[in-house]
C-alpha positions in Angstrom: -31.7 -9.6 -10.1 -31.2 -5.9 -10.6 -33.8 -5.1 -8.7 -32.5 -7.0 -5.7 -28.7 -5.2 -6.6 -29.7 -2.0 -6.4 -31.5 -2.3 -3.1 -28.5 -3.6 -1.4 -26.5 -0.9 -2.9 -28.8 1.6 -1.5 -28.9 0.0 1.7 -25.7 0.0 2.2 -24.9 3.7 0.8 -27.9 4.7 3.7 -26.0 3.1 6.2 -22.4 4.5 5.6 -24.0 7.5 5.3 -25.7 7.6 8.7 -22.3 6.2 10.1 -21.0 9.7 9.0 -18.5 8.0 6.6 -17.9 10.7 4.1 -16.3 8.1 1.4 -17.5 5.2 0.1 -15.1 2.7 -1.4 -15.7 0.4 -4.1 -14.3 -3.1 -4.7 -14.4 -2.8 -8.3 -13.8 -7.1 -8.4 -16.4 -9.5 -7.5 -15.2 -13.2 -8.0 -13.8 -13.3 -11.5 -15.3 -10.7 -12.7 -15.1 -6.6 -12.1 -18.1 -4.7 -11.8 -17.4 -1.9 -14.2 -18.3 -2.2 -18.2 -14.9 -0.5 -19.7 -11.6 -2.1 -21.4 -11.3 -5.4 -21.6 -11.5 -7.3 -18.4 -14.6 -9.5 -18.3 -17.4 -8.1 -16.5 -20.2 -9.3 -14.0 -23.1 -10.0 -16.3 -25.9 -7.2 -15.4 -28.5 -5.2 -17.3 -27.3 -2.0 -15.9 -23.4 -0.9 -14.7 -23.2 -1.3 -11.1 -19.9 0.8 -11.1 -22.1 3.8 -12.3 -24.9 3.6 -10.0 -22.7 3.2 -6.9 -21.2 6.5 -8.2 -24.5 8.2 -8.9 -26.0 6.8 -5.4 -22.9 8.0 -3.0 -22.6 11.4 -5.4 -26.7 11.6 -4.2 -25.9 11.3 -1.3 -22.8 13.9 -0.9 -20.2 11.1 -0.5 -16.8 11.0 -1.6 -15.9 8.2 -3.8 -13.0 6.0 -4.4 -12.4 2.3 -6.5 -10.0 -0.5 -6.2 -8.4 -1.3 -9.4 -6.5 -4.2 -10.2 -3.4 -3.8 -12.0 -2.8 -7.4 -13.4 -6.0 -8.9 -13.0 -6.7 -9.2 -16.8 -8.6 -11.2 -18.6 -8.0 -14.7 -19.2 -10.5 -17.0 -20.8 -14.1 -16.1 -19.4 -13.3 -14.6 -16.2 -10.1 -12.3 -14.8 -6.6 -13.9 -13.4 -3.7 -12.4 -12.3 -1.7 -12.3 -15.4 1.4 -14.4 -15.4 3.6 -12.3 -17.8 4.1 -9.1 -18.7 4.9 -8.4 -22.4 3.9 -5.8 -24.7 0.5 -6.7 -25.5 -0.2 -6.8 -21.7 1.4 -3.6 -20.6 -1.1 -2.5 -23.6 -4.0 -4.1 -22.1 -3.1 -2.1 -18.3 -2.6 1.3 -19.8 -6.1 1.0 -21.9 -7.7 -0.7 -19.0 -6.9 2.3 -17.0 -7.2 4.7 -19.4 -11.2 3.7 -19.9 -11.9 3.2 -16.5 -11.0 6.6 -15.6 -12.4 8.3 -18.2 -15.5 6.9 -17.5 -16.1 7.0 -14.2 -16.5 10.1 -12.0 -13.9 9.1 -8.9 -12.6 11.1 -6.5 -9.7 8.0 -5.9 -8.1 5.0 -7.3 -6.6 2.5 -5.0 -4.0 0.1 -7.3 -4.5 -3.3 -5.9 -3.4 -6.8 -7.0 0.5 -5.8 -8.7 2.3 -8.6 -8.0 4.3 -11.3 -10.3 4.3 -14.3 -7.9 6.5 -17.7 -7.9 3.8 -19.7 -8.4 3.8 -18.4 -12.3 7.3 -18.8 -12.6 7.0 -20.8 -15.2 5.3 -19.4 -17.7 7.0 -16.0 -16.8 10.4 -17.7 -17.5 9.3 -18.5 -20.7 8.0 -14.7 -21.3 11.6 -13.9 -19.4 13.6 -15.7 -22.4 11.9 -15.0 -24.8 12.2 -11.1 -24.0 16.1 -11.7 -24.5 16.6 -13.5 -21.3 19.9 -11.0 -20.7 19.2 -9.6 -17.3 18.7 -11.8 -14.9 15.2 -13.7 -14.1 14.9 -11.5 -10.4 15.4 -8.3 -12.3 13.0 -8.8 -14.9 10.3 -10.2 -12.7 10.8 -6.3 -10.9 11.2 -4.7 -14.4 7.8 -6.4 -14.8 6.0 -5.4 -11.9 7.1 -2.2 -12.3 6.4 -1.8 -15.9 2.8 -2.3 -15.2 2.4 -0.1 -12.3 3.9 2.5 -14.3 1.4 1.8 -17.3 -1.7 2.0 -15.1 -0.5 5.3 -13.1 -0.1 6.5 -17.0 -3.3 5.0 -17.9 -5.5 6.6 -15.4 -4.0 9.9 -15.7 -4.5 10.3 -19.3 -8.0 8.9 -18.8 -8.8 11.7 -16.0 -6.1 14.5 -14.9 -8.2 14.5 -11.4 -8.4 11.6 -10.1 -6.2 10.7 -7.2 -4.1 7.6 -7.7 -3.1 5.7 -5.1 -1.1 2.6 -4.4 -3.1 -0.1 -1.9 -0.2 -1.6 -0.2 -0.1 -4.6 1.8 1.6 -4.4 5.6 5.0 -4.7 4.8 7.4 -3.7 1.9 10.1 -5.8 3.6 11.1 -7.2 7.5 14.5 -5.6 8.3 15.6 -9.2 8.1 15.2 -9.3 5.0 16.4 -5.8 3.9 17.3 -3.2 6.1 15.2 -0.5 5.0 12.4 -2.4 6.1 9.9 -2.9 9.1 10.9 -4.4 12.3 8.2 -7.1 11.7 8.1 -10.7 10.9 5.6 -10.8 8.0 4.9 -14.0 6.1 4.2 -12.4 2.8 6.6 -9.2 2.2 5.8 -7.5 -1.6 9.4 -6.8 -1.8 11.0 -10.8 -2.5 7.4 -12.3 -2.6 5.4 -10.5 -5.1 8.4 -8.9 -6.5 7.0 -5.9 -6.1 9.1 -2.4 -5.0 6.5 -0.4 -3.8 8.9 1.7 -1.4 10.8 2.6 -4.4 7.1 3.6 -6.3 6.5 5.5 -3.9 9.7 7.3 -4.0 9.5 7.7 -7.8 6.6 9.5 -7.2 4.0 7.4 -8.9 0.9 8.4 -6.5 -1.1 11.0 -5.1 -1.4 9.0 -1.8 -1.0 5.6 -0.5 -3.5 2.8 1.9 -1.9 0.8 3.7 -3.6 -2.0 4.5 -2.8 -2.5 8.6 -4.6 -5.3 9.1 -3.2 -6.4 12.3 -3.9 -5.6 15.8 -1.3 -3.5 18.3 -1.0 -6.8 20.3 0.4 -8.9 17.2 3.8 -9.6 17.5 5.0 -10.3 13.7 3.7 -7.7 12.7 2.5 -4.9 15.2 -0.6 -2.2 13.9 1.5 1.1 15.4 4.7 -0.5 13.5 3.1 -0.6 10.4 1.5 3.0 9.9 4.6 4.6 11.2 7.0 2.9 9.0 4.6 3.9 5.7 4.1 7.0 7.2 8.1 7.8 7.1 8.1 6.8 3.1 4.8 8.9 2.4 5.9 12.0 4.4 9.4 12.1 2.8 7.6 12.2 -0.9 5.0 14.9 0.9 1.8 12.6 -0.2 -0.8 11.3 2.2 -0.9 7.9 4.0 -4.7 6.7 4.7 -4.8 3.5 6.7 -7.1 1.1 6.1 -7.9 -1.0 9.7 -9.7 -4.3 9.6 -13.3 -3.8 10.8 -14.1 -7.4 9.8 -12.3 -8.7 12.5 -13.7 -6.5 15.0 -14.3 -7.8 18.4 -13.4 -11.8 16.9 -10.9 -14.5 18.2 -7.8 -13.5 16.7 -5.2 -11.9 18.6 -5.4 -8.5 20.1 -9.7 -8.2 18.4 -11.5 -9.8 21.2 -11.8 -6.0 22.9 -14.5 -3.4 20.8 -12.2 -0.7 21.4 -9.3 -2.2 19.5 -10.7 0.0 16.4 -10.9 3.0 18.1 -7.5 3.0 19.9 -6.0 2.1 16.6 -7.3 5.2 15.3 -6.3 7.2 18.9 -2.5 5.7 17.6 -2.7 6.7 14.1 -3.7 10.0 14.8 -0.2 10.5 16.8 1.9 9.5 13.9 2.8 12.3 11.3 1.7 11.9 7.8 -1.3 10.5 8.6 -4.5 11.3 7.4 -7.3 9.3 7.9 -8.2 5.6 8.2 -10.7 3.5 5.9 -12.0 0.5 6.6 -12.6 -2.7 5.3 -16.2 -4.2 6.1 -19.5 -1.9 6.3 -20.9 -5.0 7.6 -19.1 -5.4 10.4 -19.2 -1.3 11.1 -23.4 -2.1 10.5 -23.4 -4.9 13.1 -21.4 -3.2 15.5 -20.4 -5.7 17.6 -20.7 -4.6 21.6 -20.5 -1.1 20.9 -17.5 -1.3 18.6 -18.3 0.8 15.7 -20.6 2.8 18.6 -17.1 3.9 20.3 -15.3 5.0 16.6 -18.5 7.5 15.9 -17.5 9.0 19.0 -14.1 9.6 18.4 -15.1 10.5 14.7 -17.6 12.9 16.0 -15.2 14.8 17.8 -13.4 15.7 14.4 -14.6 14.6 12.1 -14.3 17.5 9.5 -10.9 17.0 9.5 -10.4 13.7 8.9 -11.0 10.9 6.1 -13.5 8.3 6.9 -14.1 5.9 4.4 -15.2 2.1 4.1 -15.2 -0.3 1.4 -18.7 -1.6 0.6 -18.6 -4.9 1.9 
């Protein structure tokens, strides 16, 4: 119920707040549906728009505010899927999309998530690929694609709101120098580069955003693909184009089974190793319920550290 909505939201808001989280983050996306009543993507059925009072609630409450957005999530049938073409009519949909959402929402920050073309649409996209002239090679058009849309949102949510920050939500790694040599000396499974057909270095260095959040969602102890190796290979790509890198740590899996979690200062030394690299400029995380539970002092041990500085640093959490 609404009621029942509103109180969580509330709850939660109370508790980031008395965290001393100075941003709240929103996942605009819950299930198949987005939270938020503009454009054209199907929306979670409520009597009141949840986007809005988040907003109103952390404004209340002197918070910062940022939203995920999903670039090509669009609406397909009753619910949202990622789409698997990009034509006219859906580069369209993104710009308006955009457009509405940040003219109607009073954000501090957008983070552009979900980007990617992947192989398991191939076929329909080879379809779309042919019958957009089929000249330029199937690999080039998937990127054209990719980066059409990104291009069309960025567009989008600056002519919808001049203010707002736009930022790119990037996975771990662009690319494992094995792959390409510009990229990371780690050995990712999924790289956006060949496997979502995504450039986002070369966003970045066509100066798309305002900042970008990487999402380091590894420990210092992994091997494939090491936390400090990570932030300072975004941070060389963000500093070079002068914009801010925010990291965005893993606070689900604090103090959990998987490698390099089990201690409850992983966290906080992550942080301690972030702060060393230039370009970077705060850290967002992504469960309020595990910062809430904190598990054997874990989120106890951040505070401090946060304490310390905490005027001048970011501090945000998704509301999770």
């Amino acid at each position: 119920s609404s009621t029942t909505i509103k109180k969580e939201i509330d709850e939660a808001i109370s508790s980031a707040k008395k965290m001393m989280l100075n941003t709240i983050i929103i996942d605009s996306v819950w299930g198949d549906f987005v939270i938020y009543k503009t454009g054209s993507a199907a929306s979670l059925t409520t009597d009141f728009d949840v986007m809005e009072y988040i907003i109103q609630k952390a404004r209340e409450n002197e918070m910062f505010v940022y939203s995920t957005f999903d670039v090509l999530k669009i609406r397909q049938g009753n619910g949202n899927a990622m789409s698997d073409k990009v034509d006219a009519a859906v580069l369209t949909e993104v710009y308006d999309n955009a457009k509405a959402f940040a003219s109607t929402y009073d954000l501090d920050g957008v983070l552009l998530d979900n980007y990617y073309l992947t192989a398991s649409a191939t076929g329909n996209l080879y379809t779309s690929y042919l019958s957009a002239g089929g000249g330029m090679g199937f690999e080039n058009y998937m990127y054209d694609s990719t980066e059409s849309a990104m291009a069309a949102a960025v567009q989008g949510m600056h002519d919808g709101d001049r203010s707002v920050q736009v930022g790119l939500l990037s996975d771990s790694v662009w690319a494992n120098s094995e792959t390409n040599e510009a990229g990371s000396e780690t050995s990712a499974d999924f790289e956006a580069l060949t496997d979502g057909y995504a450039d986002t270095k070369a966003y970045i260095e066509n100066g798309y955003y305002d900042f970008v959040a990487v999402k380091a969602f590894s420990s210092r102890k992994n091997t494939d693909v090491p936390f400090d190796t990570v932030v300072k290979w975004w941070a060389k790509i963000t500093k070079a184009k002068e914009i801010p890198l925010y990291v965005m740590q893993a606070s689900s899996k604090s103090v959990s089974t998987e490698t390099g979690w089990t201690s409850p200062s992983e966290l906080t030394e992550q942080v301690m190793e972030a702060r060393k690299v230039d370009g970077y400029e705060g850290s967002m995380f992504d469960s309020l319920g595990r910062l809430k539970a904190d598990p054997q002092g874990s989120t106890t041990a951040l505070k401090k550290l946060f304490n310390e500085e905490l005027d001048v640093e970011y501090f945000a959490t998704k509301l999770e």
